[in-house]
VEXDO-700573 format. One record per atom (N, C-alpha, C): residue number from 1; residue in three letters; atom name; z, x, y. Coordinates in Angstrom, 2 decimals. Layout:
NUM|ala|CA|Z|X|Y
...
This chain:
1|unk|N|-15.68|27.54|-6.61
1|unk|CA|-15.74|26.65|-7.75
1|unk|C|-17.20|26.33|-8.03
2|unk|N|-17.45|26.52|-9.47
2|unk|CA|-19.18|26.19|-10.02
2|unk|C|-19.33|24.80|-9.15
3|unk|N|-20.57|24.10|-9.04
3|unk|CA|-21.06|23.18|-8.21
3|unk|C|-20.90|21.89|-9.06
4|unk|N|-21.38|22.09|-10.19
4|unk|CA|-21.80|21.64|-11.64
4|unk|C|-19.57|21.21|-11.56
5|unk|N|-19.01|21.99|-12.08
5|unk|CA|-17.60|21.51|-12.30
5|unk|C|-16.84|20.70|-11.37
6|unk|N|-17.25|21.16|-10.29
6|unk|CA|-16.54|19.82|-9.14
6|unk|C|-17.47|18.93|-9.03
7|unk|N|-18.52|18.50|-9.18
7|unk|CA|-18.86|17.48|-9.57
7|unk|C|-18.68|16.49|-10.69
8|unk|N|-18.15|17.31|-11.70
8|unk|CA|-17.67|16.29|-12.86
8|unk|C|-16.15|15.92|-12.45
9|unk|N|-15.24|16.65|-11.37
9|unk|CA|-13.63|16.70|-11.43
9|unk|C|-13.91|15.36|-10.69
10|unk|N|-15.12|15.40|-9.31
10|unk|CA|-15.26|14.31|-8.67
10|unk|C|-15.35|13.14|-9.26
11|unk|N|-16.46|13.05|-9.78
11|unk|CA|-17.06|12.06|-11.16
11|unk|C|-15.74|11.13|-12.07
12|unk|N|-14.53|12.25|-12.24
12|unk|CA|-13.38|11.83|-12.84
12|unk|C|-12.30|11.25|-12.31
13|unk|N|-12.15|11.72|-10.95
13|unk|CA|-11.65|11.10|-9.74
13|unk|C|-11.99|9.43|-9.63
14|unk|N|-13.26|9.46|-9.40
14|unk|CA|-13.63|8.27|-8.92
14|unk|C|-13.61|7.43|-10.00
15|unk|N|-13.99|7.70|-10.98
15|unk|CA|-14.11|6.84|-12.45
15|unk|C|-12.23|6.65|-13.13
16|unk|N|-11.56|7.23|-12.40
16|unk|CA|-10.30|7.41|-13.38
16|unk|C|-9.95|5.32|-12.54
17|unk|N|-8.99|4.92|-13.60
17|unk|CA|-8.27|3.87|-13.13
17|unk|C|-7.24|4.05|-12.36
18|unk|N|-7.05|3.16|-10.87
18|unk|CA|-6.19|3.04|-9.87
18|unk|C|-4.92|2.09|-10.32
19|unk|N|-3.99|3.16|-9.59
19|unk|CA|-2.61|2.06|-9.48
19|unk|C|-2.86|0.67|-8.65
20|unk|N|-2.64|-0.20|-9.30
20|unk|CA|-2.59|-1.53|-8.67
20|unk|C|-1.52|-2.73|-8.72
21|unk|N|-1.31|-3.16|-7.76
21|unk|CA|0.09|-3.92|-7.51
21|unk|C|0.50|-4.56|-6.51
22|unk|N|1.72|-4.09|-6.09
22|unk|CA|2.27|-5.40|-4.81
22|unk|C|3.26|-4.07|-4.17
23|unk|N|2.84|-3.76|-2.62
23|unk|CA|3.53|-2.55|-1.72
23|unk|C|4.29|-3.23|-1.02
24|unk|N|5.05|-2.34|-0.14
24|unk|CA|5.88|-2.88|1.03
24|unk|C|5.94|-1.54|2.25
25|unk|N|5.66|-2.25|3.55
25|unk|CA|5.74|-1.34|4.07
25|unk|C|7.02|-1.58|4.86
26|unk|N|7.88|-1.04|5.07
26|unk|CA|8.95|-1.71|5.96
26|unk|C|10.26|-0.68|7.17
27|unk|N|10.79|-1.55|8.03
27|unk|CA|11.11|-0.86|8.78
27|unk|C|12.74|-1.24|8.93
28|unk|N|13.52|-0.42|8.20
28|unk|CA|14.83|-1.18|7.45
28|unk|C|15.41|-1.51|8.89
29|unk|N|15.54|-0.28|9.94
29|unk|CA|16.57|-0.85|11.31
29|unk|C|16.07|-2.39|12.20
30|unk|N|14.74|-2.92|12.16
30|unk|CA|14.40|-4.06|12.90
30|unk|C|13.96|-4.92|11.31
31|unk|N|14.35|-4.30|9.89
31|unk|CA|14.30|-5.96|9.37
31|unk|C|12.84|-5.84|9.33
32|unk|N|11.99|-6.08|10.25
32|unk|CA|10.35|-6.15|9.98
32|unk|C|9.49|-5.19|8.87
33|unk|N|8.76|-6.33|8.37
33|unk|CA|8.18|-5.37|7.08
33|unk|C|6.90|-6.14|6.87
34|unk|N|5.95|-5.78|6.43
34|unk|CA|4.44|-6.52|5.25
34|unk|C|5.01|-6.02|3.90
35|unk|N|4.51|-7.46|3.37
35|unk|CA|4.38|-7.26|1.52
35|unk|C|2.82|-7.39|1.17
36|unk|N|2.40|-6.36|0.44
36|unk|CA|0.90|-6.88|0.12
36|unk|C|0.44|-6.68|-0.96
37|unk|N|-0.78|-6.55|-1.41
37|unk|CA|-1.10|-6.18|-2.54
37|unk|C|-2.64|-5.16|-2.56
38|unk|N|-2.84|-4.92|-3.87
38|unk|CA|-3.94|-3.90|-3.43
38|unk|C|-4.57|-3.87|-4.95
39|unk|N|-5.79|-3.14|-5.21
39|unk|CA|-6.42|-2.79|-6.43
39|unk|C|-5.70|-1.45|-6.62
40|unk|N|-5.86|-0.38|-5.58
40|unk|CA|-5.15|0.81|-4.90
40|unk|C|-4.67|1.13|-3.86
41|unk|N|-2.79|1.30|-4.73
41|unk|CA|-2.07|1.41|-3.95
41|unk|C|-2.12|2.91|-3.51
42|unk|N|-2.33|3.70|-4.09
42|unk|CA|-2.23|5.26|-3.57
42|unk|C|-3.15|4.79|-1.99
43|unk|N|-4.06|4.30|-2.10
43|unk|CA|-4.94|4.38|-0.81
43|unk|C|-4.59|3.52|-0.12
44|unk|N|-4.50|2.11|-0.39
44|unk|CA|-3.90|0.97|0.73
44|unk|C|-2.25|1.65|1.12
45|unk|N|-1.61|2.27|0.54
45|unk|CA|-0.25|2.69|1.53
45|unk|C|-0.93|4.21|2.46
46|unk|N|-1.71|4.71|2.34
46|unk|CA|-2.74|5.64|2.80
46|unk|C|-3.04|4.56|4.08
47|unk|N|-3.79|4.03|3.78
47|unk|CA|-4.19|3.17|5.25
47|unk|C|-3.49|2.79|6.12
48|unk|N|-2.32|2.19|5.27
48|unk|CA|-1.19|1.28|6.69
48|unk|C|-0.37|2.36|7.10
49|unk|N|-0.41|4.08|6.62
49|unk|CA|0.62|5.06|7.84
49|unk|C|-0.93|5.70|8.62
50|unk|N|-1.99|5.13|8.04
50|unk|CA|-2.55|6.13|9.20
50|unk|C|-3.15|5.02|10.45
51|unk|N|-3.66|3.44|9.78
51|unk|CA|-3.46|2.62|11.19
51|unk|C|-1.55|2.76|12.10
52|unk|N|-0.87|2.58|11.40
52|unk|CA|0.08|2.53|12.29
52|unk|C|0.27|3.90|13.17
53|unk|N|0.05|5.20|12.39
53|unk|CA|-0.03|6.34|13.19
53|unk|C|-1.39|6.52|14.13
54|unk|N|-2.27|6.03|14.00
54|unk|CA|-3.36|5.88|15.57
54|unk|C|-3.14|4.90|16.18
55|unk|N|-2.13|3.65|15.80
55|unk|CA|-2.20|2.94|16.85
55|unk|C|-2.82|1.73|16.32
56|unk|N|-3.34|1.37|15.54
56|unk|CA|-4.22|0.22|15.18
56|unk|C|-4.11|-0.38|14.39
57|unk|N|-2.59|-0.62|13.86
57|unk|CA|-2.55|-1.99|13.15
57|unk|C|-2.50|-2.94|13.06
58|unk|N|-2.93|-4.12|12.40
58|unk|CA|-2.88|-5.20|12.92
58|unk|C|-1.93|-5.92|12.85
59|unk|N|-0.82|-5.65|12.41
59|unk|CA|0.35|-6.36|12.28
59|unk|C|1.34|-5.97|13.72
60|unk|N|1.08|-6.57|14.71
60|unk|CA|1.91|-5.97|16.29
60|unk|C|3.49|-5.47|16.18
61|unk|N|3.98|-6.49|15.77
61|unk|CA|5.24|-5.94|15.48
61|unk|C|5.88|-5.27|15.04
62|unk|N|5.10|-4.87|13.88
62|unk|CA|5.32|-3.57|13.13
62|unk|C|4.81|-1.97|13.87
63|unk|N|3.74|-2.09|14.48
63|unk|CA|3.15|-1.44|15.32
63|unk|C|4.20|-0.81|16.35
64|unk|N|4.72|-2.04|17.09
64|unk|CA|5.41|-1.54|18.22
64|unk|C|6.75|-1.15|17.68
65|unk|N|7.44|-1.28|16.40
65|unk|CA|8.28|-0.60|15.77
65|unk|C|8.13|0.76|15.43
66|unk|N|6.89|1.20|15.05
66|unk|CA|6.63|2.06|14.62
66|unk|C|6.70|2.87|15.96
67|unk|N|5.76|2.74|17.19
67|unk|CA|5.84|3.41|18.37
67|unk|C|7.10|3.90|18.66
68|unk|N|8.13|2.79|18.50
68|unk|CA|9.40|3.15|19.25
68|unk|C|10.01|3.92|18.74
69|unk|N|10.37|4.11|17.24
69|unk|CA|11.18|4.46|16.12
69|unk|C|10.79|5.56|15.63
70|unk|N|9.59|5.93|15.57
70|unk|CA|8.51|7.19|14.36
70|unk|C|8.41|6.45|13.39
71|unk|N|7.74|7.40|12.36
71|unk|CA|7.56|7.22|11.59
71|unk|C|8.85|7.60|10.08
72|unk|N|9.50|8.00|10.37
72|unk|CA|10.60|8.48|10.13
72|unk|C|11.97|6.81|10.28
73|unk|N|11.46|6.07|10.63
73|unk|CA|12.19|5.07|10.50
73|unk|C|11.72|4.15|9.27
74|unk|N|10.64|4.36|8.59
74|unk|CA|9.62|3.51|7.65
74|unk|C|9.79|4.03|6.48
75|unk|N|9.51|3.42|5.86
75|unk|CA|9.84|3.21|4.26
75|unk|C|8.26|2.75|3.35
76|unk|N|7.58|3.66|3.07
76|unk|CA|6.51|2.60|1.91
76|unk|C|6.67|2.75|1.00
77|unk|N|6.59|1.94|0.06
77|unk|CA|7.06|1.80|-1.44
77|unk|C|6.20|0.77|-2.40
78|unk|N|6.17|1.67|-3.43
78|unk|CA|5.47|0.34|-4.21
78|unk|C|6.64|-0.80|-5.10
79|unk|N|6.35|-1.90|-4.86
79|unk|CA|7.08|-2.73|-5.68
79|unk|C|7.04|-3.03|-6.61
80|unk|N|6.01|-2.98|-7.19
80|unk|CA|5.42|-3.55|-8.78
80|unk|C|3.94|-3.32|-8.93
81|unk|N|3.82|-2.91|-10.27
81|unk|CA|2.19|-2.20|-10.58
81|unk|C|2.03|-3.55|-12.00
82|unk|N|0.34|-3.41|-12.15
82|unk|CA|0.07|-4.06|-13.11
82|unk|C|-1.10|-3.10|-13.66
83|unk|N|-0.82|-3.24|-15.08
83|unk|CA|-1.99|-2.55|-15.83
83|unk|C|-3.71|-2.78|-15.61
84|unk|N|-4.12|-2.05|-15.32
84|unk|CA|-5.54|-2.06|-15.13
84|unk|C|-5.91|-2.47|-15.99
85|unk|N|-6.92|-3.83|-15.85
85|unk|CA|-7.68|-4.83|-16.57
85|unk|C|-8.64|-5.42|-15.75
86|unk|N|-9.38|-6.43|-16.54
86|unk|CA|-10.55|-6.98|-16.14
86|unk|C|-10.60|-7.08|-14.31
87|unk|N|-10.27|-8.60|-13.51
87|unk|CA|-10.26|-9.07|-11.97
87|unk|C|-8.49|-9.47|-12.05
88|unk|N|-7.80|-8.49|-11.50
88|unk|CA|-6.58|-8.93|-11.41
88|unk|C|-6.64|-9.40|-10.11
89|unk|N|-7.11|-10.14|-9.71
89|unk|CA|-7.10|-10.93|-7.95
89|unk|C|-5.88|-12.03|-7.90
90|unk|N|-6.38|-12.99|-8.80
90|unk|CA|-4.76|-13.94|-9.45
90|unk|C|-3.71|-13.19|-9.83
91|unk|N|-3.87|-12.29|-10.67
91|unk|CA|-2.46|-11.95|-11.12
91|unk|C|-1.84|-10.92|-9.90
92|unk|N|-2.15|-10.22|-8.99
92|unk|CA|-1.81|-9.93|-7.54
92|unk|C|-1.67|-10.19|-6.91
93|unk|N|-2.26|-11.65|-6.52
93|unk|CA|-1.51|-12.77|-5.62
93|unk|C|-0.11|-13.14|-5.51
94|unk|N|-0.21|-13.42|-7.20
94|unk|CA|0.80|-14.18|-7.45
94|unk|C|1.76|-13.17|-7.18
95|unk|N|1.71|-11.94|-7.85
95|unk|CA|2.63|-11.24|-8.22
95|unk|C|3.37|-10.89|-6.33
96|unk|N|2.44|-10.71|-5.74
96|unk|CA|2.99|-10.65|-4.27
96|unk|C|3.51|-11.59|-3.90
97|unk|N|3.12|-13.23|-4.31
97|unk|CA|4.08|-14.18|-3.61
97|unk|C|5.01|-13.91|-3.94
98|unk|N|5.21|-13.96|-5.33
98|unk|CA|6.82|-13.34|-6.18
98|unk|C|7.76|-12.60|-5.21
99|unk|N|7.35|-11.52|-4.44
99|unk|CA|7.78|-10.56|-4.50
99|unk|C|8.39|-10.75|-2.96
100|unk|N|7.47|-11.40|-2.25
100|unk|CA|7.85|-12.22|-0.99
100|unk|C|9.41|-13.03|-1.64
101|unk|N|8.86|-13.78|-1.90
101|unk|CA|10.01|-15.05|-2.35
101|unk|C|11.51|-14.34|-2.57
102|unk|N|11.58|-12.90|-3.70
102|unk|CA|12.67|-12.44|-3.86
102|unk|C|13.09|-12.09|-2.62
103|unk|N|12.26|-10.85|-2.05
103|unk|CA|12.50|-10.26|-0.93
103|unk|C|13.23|-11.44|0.58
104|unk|N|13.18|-12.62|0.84
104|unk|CA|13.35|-13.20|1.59
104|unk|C|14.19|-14.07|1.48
105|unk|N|14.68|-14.44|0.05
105|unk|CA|15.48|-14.87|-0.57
105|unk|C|17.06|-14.09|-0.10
106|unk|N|17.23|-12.38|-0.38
106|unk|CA|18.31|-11.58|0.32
106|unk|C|18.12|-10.44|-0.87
């Protein structure tokens, strides 16, 4: 590939707008799960299978679910996206408490 063209595909990559929203990572047989939120979700659900697959997440319980079970017992999913705009920091908060509240609700 010219040097010159993957540098612009890169360029487009990085400049394109990210999915952003409220994830879940969860582990349906023990019930245990995180709800969170992210600017990017493609990459923050990227992070939480590869800490839980070396071993280093910080959520223990989920961790030691994961050990026991595989990964093959887990579920990540996104729950809700919001359109890319200005600092959605508030409107991702919220939208995750939301999403808590249903989720725990039944």
């Amino acid at each position: 590939m010219d040097g010159q063209i993957r540098k612009e595909l890169i360029r487009a990559y990085r400049d394109a707008p990210k999915e952003m929203g409220v994830f879940r990572v969860h582990c349906p047989q023990t019930g245990r799960g995180l709800i969170g939120a992210s600017r990017d979700l493609p990459s923050m659900l990227n992070r939480q299978r590869a800490q839980l697959s070396l071993g280093s997440h910080p959520d223990r319980a989920l961790q030691q679910d994961w050990d026991a079970l595989g990964a093959e017992a887990f579920v990540f999913e996104v729950l809700d996206t919001l359109a890319p705009k200005g600092d959605p920091g508030d409107d991702l908060a919220e939208l995750a408490r939301m999403w808590q509240e249903r989720l725990a609700s039944g």
